[in-house]
C-alpha positions as CSV (number, residue, x, y, z in Angstrom):
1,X,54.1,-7.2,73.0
2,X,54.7,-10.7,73.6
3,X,55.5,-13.7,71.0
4,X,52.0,-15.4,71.1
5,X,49.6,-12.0,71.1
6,X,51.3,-11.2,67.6
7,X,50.5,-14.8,66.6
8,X,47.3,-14.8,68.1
9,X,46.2,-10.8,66.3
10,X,48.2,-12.3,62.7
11,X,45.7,-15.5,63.0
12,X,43.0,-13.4,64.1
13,X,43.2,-11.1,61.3
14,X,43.9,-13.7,58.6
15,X,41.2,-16.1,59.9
16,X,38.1,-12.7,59.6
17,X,39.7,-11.2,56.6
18,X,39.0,-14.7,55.0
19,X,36.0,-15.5,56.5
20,X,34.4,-12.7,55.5
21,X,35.4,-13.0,51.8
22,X,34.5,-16.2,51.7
23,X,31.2,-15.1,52.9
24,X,31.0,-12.0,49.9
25,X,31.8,-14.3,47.5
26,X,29.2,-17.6,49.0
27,X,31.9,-19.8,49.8
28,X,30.2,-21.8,52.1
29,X,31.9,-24.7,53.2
30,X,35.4,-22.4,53.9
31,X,33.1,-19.9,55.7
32,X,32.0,-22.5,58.1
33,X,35.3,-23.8,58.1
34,X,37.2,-20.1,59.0
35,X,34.3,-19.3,61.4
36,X,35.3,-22.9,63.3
37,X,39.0,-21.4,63.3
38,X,38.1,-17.8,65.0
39,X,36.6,-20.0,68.0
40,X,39.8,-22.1,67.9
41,X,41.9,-19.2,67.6
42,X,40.1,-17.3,70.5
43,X,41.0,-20.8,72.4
44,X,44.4,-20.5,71.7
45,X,44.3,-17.4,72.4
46,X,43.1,-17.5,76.2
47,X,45.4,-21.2,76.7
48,X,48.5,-18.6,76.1
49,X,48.0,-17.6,79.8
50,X,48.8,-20.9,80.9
51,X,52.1,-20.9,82.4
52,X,53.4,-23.0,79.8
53,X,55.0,-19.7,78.2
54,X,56.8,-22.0,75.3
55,X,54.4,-24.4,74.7
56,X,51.7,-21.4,73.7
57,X,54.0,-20.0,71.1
58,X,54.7,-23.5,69.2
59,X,51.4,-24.2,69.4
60,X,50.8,-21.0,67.4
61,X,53.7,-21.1,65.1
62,X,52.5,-24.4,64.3
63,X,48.6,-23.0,64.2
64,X,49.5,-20.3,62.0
65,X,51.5,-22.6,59.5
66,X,48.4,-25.1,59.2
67,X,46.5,-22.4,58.9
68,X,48.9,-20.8,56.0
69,X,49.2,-24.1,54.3
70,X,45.6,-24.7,54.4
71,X,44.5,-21.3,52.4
72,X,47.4,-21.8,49.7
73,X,45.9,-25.1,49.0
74,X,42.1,-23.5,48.7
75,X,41.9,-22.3,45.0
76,X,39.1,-20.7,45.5
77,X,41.4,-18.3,47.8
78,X,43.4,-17.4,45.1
79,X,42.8,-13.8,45.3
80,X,43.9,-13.3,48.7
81,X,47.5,-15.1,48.1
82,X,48.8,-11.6,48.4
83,X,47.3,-11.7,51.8
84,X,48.2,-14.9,53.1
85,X,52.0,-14.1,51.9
86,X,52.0,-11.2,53.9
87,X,52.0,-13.9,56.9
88,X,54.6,-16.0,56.0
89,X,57.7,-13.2,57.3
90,X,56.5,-12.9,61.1
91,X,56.1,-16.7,60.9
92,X,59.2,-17.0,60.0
93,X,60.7,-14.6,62.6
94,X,58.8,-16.4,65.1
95,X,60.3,-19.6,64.3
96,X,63.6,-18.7,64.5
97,X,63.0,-16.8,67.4
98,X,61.4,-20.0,69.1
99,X,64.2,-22.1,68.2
100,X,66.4,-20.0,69.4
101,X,65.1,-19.7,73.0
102,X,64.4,-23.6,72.8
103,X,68.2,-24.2,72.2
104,X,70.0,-21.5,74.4
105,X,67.9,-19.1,76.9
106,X,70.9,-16.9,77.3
107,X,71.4,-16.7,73.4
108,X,67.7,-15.7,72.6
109,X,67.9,-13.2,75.4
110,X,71.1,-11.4,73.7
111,X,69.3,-11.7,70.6
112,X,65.7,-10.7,71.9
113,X,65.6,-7.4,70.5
114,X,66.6,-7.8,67.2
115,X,63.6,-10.8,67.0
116,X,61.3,-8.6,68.4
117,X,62.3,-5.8,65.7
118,X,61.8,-8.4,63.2
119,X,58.6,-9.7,64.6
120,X,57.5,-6.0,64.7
121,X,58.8,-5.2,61.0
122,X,56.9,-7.9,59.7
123,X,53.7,-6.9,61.5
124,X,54.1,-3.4,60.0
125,X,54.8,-5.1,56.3
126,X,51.3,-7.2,57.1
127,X,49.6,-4.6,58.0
128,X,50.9,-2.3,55.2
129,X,49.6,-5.7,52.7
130,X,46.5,-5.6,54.6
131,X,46.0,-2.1,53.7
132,X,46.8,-2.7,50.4
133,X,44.7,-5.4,50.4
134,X,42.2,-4.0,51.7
135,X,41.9,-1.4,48.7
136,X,42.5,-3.9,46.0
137,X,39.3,-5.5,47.5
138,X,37.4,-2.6,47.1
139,X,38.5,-2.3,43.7
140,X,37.9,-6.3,43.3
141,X,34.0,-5.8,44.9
142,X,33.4,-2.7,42.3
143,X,34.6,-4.1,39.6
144,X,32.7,-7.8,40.7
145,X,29.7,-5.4,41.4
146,X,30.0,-3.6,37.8
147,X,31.2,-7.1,36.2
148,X,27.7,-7.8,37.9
149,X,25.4,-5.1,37.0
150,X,26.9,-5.5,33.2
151,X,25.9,-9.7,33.4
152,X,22.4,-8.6,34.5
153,X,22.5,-5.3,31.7
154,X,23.7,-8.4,29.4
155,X,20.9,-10.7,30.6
156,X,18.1,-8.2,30.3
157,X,19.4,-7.7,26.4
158,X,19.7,-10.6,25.8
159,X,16.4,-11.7,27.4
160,X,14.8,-8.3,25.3
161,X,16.2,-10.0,22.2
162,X,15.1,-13.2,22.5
163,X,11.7,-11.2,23.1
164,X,12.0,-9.1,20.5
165,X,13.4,-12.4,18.1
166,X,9.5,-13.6,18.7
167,X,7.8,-10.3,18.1
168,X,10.1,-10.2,14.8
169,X,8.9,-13.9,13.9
170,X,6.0,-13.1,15.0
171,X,5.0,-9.8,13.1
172,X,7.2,-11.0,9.9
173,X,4.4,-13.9,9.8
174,X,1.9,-11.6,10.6
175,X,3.3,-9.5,7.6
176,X,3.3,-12.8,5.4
177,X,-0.1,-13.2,6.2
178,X,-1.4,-9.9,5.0
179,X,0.8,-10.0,2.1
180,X,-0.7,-13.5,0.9
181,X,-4.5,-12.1,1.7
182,X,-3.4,-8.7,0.2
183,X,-2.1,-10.7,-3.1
184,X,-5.1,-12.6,-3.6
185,X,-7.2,-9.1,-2.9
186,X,-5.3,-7.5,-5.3
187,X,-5.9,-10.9,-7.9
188,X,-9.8,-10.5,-7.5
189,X,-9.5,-7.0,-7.5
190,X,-8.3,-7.3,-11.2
191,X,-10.1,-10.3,-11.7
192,X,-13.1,-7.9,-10.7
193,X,-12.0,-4.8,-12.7
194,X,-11.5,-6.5,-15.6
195,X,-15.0,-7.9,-15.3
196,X,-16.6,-4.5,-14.6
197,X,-14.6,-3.0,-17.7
198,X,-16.4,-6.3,-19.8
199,X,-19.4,-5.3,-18.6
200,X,-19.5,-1.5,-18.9
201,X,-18.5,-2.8,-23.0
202,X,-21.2,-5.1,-23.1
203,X,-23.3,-2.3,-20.9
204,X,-22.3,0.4,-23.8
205,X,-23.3,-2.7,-26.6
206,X,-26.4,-2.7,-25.4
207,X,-27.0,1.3,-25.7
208,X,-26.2,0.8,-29.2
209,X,-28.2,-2.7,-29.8
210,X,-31.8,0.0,-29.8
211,X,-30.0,2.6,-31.9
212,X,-28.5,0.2,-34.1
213,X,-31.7,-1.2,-34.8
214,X,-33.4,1.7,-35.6
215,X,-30.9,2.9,-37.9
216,X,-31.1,-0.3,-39.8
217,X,-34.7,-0.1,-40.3
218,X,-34.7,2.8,-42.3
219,X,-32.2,1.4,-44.9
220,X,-34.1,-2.0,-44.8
221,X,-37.6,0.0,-45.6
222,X,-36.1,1.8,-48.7
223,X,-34.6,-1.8,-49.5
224,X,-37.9,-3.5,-49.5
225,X,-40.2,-0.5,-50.7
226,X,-37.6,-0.4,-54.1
227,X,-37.5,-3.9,-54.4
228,X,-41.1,-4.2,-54.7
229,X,-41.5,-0.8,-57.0
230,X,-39.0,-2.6,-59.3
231,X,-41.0,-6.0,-59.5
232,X,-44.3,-4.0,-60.4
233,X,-42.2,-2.3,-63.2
234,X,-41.0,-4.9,-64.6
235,X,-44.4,-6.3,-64.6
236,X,-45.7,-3.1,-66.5
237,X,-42.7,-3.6,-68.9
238,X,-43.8,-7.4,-69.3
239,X,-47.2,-6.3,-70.1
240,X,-46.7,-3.4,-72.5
241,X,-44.2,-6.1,-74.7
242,X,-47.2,-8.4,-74.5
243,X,-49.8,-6.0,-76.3
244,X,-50.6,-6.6,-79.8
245,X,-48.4,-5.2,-81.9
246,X,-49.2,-1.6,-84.0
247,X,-47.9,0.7,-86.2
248,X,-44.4,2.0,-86.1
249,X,-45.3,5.1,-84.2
250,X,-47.3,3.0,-81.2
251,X,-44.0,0.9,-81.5
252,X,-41.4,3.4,-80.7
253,X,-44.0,5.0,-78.2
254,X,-43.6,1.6,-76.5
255,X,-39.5,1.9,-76.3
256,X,-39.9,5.1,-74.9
257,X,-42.1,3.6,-72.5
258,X,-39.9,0.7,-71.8
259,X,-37.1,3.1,-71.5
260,X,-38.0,5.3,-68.8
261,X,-39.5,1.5,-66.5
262,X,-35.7,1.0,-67.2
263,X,-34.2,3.6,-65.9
264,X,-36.4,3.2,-62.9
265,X,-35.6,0.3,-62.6
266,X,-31.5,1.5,-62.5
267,X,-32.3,4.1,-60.3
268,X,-34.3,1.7,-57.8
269,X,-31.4,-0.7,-58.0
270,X,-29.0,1.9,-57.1
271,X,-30.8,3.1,-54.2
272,X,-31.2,-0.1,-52.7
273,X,-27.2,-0.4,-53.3
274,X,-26.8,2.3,-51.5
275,X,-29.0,1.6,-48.7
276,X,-27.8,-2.0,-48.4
277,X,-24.5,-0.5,-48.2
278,X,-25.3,2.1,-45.2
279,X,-26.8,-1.3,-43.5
280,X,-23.6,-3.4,-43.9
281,X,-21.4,-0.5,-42.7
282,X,-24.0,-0.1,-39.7
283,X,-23.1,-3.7,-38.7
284,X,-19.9,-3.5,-39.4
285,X,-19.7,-1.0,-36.6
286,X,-21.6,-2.4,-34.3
287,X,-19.3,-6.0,-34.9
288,X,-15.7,-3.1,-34.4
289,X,-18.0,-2.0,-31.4
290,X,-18.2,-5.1,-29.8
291,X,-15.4,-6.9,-30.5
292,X,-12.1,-6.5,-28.0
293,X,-9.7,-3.3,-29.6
294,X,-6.8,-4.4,-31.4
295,X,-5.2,-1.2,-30.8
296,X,-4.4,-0.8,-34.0
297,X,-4.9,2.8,-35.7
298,X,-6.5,3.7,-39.1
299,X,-7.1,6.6,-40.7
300,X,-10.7,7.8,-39.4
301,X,-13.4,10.6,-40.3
302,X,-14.1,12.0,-37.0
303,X,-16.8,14.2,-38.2
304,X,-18.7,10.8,-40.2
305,X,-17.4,8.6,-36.4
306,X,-19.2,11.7,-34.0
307,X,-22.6,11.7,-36.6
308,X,-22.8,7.8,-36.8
309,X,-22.5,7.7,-32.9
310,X,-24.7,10.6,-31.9
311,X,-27.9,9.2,-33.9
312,X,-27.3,6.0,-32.6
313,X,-27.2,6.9,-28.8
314,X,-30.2,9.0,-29.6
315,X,-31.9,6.1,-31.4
316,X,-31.1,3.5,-28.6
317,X,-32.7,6.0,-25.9
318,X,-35.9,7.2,-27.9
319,X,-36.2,2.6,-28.1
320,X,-35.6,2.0,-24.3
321,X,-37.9,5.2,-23.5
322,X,-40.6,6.4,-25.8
323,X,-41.3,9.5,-23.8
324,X,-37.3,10.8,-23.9
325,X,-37.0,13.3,-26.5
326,X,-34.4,15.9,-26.8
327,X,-32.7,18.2,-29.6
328,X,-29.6,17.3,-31.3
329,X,-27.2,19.5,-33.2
330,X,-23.8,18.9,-34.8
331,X,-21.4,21.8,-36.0
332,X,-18.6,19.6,-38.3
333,X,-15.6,21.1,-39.3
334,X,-15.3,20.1,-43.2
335,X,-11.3,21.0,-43.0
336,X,-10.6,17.9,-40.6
337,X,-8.1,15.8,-42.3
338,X,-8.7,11.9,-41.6
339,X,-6.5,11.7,-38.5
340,X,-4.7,8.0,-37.3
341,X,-7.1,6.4,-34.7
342,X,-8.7,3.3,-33.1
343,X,-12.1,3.8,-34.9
344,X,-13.5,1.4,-31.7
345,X,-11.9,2.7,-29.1
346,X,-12.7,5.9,-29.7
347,X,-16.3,5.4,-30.8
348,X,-16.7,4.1,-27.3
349,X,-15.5,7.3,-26.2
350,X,-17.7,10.1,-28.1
351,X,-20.5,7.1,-27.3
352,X,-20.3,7.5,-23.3
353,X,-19.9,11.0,-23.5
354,X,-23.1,11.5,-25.7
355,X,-25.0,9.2,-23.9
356,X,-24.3,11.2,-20.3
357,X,-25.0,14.3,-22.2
358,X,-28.6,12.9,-23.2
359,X,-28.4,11.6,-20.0
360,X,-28.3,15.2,-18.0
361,X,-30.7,16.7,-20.3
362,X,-33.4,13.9,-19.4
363,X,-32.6,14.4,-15.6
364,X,-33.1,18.1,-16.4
365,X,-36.1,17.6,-18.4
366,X,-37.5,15.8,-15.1
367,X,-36.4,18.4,-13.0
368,X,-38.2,21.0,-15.2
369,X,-41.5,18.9,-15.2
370,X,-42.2,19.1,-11.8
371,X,-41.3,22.4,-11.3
372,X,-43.7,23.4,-14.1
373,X,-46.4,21.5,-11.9
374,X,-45.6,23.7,-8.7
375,X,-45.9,26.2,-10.9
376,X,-49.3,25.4,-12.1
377,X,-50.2,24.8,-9.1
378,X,-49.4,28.1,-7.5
379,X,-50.8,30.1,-10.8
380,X,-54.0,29.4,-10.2
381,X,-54.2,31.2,-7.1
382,X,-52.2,34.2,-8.8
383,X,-52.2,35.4,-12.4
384,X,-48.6,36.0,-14.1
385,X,-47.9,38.6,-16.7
386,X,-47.0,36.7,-19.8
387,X,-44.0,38.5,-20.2
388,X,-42.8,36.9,-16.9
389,X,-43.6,33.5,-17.2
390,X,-40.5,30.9,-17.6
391,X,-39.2,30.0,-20.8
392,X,-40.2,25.9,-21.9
393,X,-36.8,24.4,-21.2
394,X,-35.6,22.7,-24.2
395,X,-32.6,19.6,-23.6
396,X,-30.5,20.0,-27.0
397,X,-27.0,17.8,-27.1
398,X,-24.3,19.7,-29.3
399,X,-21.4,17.8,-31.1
400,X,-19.0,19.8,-33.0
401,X,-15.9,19.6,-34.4
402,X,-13.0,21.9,-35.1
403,X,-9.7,22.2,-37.0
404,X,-7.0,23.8,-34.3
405,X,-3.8,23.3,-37.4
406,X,-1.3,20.3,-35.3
407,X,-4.6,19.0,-33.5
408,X,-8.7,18.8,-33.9
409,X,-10.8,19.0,-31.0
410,X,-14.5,17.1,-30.5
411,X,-16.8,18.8,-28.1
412,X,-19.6,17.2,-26.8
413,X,-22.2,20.1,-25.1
414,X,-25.8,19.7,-23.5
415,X,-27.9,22.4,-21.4
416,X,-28.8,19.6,-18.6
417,X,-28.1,19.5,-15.1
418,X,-24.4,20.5,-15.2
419,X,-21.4,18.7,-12.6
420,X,-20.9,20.4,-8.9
421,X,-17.5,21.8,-8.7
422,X,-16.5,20.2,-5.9
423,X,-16.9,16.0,-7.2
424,X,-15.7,18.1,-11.0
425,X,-12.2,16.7,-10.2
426,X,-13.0,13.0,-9.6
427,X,-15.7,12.3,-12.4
428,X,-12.3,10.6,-14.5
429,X,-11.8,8.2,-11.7
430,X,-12.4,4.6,-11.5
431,X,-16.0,3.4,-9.6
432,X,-16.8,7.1,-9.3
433,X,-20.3,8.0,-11.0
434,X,-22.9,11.0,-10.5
435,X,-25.7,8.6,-11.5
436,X,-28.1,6.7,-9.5
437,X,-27.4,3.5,-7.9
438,X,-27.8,1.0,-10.5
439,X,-27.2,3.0,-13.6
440,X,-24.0,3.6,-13.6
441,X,-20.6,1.5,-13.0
442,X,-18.3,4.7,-12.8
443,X,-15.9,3.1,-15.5
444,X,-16.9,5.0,-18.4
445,X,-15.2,8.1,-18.3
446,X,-12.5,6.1,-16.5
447,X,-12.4,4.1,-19.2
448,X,-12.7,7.3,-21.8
449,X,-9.5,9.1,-20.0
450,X,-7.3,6.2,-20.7
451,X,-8.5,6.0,-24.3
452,X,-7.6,9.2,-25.2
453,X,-4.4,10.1,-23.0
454,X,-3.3,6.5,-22.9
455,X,-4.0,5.5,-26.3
456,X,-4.0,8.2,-28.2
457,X,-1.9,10.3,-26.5
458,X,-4.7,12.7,-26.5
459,X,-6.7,15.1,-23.7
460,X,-9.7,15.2,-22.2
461,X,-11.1,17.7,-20.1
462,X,-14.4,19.1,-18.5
463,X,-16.3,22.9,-18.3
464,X,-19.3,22.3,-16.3
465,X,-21.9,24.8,-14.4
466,X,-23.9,23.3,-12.2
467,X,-27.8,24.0,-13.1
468,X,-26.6,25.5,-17.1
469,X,-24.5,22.5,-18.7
470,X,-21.2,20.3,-19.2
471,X,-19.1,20.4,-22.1
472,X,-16.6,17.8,-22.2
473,X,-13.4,18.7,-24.6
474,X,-11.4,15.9,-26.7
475,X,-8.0,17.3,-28.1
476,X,-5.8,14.7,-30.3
477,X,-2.9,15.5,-32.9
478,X,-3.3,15.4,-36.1
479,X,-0.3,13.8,-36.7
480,X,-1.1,10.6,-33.6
């Protein structure tokens, strides 16, 4: 293997090895530049056969030295420095090998062999650093193709949180908004609630406004009727001290007389005390009625607070509708102690409840009155025993009361159209009512509940059968 074909295959394989990492890695302008040197090298290559035998090997001595110096000088190229150093030994060998023959022909002949070992040993070294090389640049193009996939990985993240850093902004604002609009919901909600609770108080003063009136009728009759008894009396006693004086028998018959106008007089007097009385405390319960609870607790009669309630519901219904009439009873338990309670508050209470009471008995009643008609109706055209014929339904509303030792219990009972089981469960919750549009706000036996668990620390439950009757059940302690 002669001088310049070692050159020419060292060039050769520097020169592609270059090229094409410079084409791997873009680098165009040393691409171009190495893929100008193959067709040089191929050149130089092919002038070699010229018979100018030393000229060919300086020319690529000198060649591969350019070509050396150029590549360390490429930064770019750094790299392949391992590479280009591999070059530099047969280079050198070829140097002193030239030198030699350009000085003394008979020297480099003597010595020709040991050049061309050296020339051969540091092909071999090349080609064991362009092996080596070689692998290292498979390991450089995995890891640049990993070091690659991981800056794409990187800019997909960081592209997804950028995205994801607007959706965040964008739902967190969202989620602001909502909040602010749920906020002022909620506000007019309670703005709202607090309005409907005002108006189911002002709804349950006007049930009693009828019942009150009524009740302070009948006081103000016996008022008036015994005020006018006692100014004819005392213008019969006037008279019979005006007539003409008699004997002393006529006389004392006249202070007996005058006596007994006087002691009608007292007992007049006293009854209109007492009747003025039972219309002040009247008032005075409508004014506790109407005005907002203090929440403070007294010692109360339940038994007189259940009475002074149930005839004024009933009252306050017979005045809004002449034609409502029902039964009332009341079974008082005389042992009841006075217990602590807000008289108001829970006047509200037994109120509602007696007023739905009277309320299911007239929806009953209603029921019953047009069944009776389809039943008139269908008797004429058949004749019932009398033993079979329906009983007349009669609505009656019960409130009792009863001792139970630690606590009493109030129960408020009617026969009317009774609760299905399956809305029994939701009749204590706000806005819910069994009534018909209109004439009911659903608040109060919401309202109710809170009173007496809340409040007064209390229960309140329900035994209903649809079609028979509701009883609803108070229980507070004694010692509340």
């Amino acid at each position: 293997m002669s001088g310049s074909f070692v050159l020419f295959l060292v060039s050769l394989i520097l020169i592609e090895r270059i090229r094409r990492f410079s084409k791997r890695e873009q680098l165009n302008e040393i691409f171009r530049n190495f893929q100008l040197l193959l067709y040089i090298c191929i050149g130089v290559y092919l002038f070699s056969y010229l018979p100018h035998e030393k000229v060919a090997r300086w020319i690529w001595v000198i060649g591969l030295g350019c070509l050396l110096y150029y590549c360390f000088n490429q930064n770019q190229l750094q790299t392949q420095r391992r590479l280009i150093w591999s070059a530099v030994p047969i280079l050198v060998a070829s140097v002193i090998s030239n030198i030699s023959w350009l000085i003394s022909g008979s020297f480099y002949d003597k010595w020709k062999g040991y050049y061309d070992n050296a020339e051969g040993i540091a092909f071999i070294w090349m080609l064991a650093i362009l092996f080596s090389q070689n692998k290292l640049n498979k390991q450089l193009e995995k890891e640049r193709k990993e070091r690659k996939e991981e800056e794409a990985r990187n800019r997909a993240i960081a592209l997804r949180k950028v995205e994801l850093e607007v959706l965040v902004q964008e739902r967190t604002a969202e989620i602001s908004k909502q909040k602010e609009e749920l906020e002022k919901t909620l506000e007019e909600l309670k703005s709202t609630q607090q309005q409907l609770i005002q108006s189911e108080k002002m709804a349950s003063l006007g049930e009693l406004t009828a019942g009150i009136a009524h009740e302070i009728q009948n006081p103000l009759n016996f008022v008036n009727n015994f005020s006018e008894l006692n100014v004819e009396l005392i213008e019969e006693l006037k008279g019979i001290r005006k007539k003409v004086e008699g004997d002393r028998i006529q006389g004392i018959g006249n202070r007996e007389q005058e006596e007994e106008i006087l002691n009608d007089i007292k007992e007049n007097s006293e009854k209109i005390n007492h009747h003025g009385q039972r219309a002040a405390s009247i008032v005075k319960g409508m004014l506790q009625h109407s005005r907002s609870s203090s929440a403070t607790k007294e010692p109360t009669d339940i038994n007189a607070l259940c009475d002074e309630y149930l005839r004024l519901a009933y009252h306050g219904l017979r005045a809004k509708d002449k034609s409502f009439n029902a039964e009332f009873k009341t079974d008082f338990d005389e042992t009841i102690p006075k217990i602590n309670i807000v008289p108001q508050d829970m006047g509200r209470v037994v109120l509602n409840l007696i007023n739905n009471a009277f309320f299911a008995v007239g929806e009953r009643g209603k029921e019953e009155a047009i069944s009776h008609k389809v039943e008139a109706i269908s008797s004429e055209e058949k004749v019932i025993p009398s033993g079979l014929q329906p009983t007349p339904y009669s609505p009656t509303v019960t409130v009792s009361t009863k001792n139970l030792g630690n606590k009493i219990e109030i129960r408020v009972s009617d026969n009317g159209t009774g609760i299905p089981s399956e809305i029994k469960e939701k009749i204590f919750q706000p806005f819910f009512t069994t009534k018909p549009t209109g004439q009911g706000t659903g608040l109060g036996l919401s309202l109710a509940y809170d009173i007496v668990t809340k409040v007064h620390g209390g229960k309140l439950t329900v035994e209903s059968e649809q079609g028979k009757g509701t009883t609803f059940i108070i229980q507070l302690s004694i010692n509340n």
